[in-house]
Kinemage of the C-alpha trace (Angstrom):
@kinemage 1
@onewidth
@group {chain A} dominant
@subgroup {mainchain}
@vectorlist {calphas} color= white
{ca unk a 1} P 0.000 0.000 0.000
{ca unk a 2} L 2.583 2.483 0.618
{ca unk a 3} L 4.847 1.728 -2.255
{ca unk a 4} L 1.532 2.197 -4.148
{ca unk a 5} L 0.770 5.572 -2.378
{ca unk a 6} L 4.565 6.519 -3.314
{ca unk a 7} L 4.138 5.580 -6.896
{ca unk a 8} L 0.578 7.619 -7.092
{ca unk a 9} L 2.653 10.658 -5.465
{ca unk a 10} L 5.539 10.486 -7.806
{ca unk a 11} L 2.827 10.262 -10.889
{ca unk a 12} L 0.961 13.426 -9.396
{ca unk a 13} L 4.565 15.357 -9.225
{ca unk a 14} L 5.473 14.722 -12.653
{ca unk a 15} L 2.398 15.540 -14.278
{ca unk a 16} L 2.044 19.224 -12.103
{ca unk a 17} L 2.902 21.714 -13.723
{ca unk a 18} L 5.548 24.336 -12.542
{ca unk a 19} L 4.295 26.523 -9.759
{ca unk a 20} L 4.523 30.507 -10.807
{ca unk a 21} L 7.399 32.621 -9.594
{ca unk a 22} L 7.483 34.359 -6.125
{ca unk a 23} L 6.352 37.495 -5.636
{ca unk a 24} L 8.761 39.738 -6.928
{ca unk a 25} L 10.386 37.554 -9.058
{ca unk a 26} L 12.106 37.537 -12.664
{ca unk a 27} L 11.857 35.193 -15.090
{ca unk a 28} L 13.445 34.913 -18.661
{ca unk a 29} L 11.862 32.403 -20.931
{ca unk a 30} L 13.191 31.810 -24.077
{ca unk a 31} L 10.791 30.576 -27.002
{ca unk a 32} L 10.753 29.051 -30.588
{ca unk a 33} L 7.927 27.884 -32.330
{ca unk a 34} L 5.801 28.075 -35.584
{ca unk a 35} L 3.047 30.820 -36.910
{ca unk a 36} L 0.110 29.266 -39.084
{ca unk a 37} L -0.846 32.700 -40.300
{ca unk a 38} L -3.852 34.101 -42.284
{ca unk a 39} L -5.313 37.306 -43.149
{ca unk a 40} L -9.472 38.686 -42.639
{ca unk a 41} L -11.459 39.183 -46.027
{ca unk a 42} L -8.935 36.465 -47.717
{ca unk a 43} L -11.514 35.466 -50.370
{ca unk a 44} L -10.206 35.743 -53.931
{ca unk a 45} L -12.732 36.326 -56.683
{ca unk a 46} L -11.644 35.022 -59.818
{ca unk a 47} L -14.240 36.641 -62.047
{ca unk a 48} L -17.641 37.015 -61.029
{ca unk a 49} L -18.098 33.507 -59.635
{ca unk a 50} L -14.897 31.891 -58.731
{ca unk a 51} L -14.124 32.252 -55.323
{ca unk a 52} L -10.283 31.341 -53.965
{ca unk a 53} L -9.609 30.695 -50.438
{ca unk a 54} L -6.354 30.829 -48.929
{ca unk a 55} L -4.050 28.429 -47.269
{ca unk a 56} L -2.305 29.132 -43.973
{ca unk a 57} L 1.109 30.418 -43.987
{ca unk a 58} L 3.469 28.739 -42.402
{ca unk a 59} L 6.425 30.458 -40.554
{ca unk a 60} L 9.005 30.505 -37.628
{ca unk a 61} L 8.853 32.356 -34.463
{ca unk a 62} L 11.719 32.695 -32.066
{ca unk a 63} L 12.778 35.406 -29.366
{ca unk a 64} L 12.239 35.405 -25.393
{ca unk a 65} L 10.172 37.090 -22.885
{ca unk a 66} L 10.928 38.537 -19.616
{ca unk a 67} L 8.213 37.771 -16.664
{ca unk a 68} L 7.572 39.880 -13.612
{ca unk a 69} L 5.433 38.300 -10.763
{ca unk a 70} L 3.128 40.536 -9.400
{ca unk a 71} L 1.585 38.581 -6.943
{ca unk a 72} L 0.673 34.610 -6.572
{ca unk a 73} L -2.436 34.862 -9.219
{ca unk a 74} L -0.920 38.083 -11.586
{ca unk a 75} L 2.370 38.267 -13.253
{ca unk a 76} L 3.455 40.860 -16.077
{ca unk a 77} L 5.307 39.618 -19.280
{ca unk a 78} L 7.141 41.768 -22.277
{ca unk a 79} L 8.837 40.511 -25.258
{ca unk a 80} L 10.698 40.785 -28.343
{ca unk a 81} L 9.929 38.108 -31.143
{ca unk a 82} L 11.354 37.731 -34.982
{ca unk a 83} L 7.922 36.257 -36.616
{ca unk a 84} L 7.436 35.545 -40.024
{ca unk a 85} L 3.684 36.002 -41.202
{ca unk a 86} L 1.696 36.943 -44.160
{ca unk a 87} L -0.660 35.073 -46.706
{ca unk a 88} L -1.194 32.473 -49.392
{ca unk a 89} L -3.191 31.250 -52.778
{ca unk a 90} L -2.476 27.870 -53.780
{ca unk a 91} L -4.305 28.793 -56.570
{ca unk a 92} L -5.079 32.250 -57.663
{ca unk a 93} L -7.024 31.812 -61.582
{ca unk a 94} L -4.252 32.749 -63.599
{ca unk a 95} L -1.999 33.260 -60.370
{ca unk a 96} L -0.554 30.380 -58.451
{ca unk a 97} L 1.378 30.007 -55.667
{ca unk a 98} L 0.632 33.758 -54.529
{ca unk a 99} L 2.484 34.324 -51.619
{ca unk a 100} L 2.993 37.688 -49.097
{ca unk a 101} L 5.966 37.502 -46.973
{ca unk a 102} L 6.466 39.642 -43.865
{ca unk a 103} L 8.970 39.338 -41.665
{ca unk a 104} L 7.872 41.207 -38.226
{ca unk a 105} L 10.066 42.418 -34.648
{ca unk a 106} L 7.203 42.216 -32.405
{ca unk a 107} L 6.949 43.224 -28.772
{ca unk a 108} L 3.841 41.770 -26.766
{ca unk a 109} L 2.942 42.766 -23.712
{ca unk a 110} L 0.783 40.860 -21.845
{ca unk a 111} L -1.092 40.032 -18.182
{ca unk a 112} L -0.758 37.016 -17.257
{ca unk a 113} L -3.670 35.012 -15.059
{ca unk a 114} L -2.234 32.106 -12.944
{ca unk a 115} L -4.684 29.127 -12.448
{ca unk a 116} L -2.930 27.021 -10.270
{ca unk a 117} L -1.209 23.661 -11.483
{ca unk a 118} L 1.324 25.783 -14.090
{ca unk a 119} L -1.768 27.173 -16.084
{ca unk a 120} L -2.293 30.652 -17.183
{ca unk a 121} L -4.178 32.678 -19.136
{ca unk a 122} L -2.600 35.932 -21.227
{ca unk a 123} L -3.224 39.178 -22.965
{ca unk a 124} L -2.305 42.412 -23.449
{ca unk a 125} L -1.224 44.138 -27.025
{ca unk a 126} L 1.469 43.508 -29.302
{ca unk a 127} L 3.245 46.351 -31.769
{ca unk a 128} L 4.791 44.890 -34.702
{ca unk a 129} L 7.349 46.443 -37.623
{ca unk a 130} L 8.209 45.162 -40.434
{ca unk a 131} L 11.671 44.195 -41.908
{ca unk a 132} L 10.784 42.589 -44.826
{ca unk a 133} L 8.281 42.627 -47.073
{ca unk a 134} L 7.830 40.321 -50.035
{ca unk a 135} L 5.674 39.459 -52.586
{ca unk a 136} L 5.830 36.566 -54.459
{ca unk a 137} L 3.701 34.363 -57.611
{ca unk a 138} L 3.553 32.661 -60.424
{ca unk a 139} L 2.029 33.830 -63.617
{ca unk a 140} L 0.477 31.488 -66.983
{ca unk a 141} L 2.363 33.643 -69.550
{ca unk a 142} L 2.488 31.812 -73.085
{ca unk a 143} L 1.249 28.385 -71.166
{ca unk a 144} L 4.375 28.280 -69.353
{ca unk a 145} L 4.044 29.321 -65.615
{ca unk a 146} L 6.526 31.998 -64.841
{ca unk a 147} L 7.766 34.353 -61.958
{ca unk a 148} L 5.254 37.512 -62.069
{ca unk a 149} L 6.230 41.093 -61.399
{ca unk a 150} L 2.519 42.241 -61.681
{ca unk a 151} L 0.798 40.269 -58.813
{ca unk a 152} L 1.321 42.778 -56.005
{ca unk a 153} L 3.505 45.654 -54.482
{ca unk a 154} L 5.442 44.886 -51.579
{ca unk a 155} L 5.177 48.848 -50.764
{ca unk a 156} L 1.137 48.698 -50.467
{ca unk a 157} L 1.895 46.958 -46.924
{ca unk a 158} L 2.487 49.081 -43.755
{ca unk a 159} L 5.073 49.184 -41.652
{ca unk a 160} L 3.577 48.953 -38.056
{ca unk a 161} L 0.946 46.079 -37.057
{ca unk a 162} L -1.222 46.476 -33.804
{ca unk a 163} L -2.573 43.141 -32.721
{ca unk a 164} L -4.564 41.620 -29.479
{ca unk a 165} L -2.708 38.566 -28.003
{ca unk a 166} L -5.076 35.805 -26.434
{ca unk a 167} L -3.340 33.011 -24.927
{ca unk a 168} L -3.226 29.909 -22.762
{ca unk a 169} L 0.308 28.714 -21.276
{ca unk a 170} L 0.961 25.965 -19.473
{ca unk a 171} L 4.247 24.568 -17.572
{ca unk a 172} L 6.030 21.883 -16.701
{ca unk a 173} L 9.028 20.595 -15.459
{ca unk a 174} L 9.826 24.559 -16.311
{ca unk a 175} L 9.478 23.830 -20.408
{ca unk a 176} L 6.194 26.531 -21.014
{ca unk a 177} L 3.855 25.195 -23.812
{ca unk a 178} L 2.251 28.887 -25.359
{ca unk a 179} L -0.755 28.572 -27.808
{ca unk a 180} L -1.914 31.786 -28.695
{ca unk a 181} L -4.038 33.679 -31.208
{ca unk a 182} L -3.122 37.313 -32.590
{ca unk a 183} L -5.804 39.298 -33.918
{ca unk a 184} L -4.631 42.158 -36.368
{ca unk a 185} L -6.442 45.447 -35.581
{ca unk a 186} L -5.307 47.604 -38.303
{ca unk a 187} L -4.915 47.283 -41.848
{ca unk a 188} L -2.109 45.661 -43.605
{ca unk a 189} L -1.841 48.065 -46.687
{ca unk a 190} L -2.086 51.564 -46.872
{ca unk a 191} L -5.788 50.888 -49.366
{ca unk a 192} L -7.913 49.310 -46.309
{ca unk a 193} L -10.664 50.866 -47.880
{ca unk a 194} L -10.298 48.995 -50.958
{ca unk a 195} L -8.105 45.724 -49.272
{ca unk a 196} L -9.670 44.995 -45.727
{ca unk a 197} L -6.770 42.935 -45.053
{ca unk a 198} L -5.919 42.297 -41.333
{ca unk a 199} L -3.099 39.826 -39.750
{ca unk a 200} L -4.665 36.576 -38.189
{ca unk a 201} L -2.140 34.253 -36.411
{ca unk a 202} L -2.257 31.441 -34.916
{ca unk a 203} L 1.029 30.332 -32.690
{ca unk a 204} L 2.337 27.579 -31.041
{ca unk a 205} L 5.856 27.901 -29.149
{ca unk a 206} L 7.953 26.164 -26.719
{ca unk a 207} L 10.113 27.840 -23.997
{ca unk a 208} L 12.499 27.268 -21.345
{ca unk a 209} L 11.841 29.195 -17.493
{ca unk a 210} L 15.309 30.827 -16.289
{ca unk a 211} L 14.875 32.171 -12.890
{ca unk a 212} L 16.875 35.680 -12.726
């Protein structure tokens, strides 16, 4: 019975997750992960009738975040991240393989909510700029397809991106499991009135807890 009740104990530790940081307490978490990325109003019309929809974008994400602990439920978390995001047609009529690349520095800052057993609950706002900007597809020229210089214009996209972070976190054995979802609030291109585009991202990241 008690080597049972050990065994049942030792199962229960290694399944809890990580307890937050004391109060008052630093902690640097390094993270790397992917982005499958998406943009609002992504419906292509080919024509009148032909309607494209788009495939999610996959890219990398990688930077760290530095964690303050508030108190045993609250804890305050800034980062800097290297994402890449943007947008993508398989199949775009006489466009395929109609790709937007854009590399973003972005710097959430988030609350997070502690619910006991290593999970947590976050958001806050993220501010994004650009450092690369690429546009990229195929064209049916002659029945031949061929590299296209008249799909799009890398310098219709903005500069700065605003987005709302909502995530879930969880922790254990210090390696933090982040699954969140950034919703774009401004527009992508400087013609939102004619191209309602707006970032959608979905990300997935693993990290490592360093106690400072």
């Amino acid at each position: 019975m008690k080597k049972t009740l050990v065994i049942v104990a030792l199962l229960a530790t290694a399944v809890t997750g990580r307890a937050q940081g004391e109060t008052g307490s630093w902690t640097l978490v390094p993270r790397v992960g992917f982005n499958f990325a998406k943009v609002t109003e992504p419906d292509l019309w080919i024509g009148e009738n032909v309607k494209k929809k788009p495939s999610n974008k996959t890219g990398l994400v990688i930077g760290a975040e530095a964690e303050y602990q508030l108190n045993d439920y609250l804890s305050c978390n800034a980062g800097l991240f290297y994402s890449q995001q943007g947008s993508r047609y398989r199949d775009a009529g006489e466009f395929r393989n109609m790709k937007t690349t854009i590399d973003y520095l972005n710097v959430p800052l988030t609350v997070g909510v502690w619910l006991g057993n290593g999970l947590s609950l976050r958001s806050g706002i993220q501010v994004g700029y650009a450092i690369n900007t690429k546009v990229e597809a195929e064209e049916l020229y002659n029945g031949n397809w061929e590299p296209s210089d008249v799909a799009g214009d890398a310098s219709w996209y903005r500069r700065w991106d605003v987005s709302l972070p909502v995530a879930v976190a969880f922790e254990l054995q210090r390696i933090r499991v982040d699954l969140r979802y950034n919703i774009g609030l401004n527009y992508l291109t400087h013609y939102g009135d004619v191209i309602p585009e707006r970032n959608r991202v979905l990300q997935l990241t693993v990290g490592y807890c360093l106690d400072l």
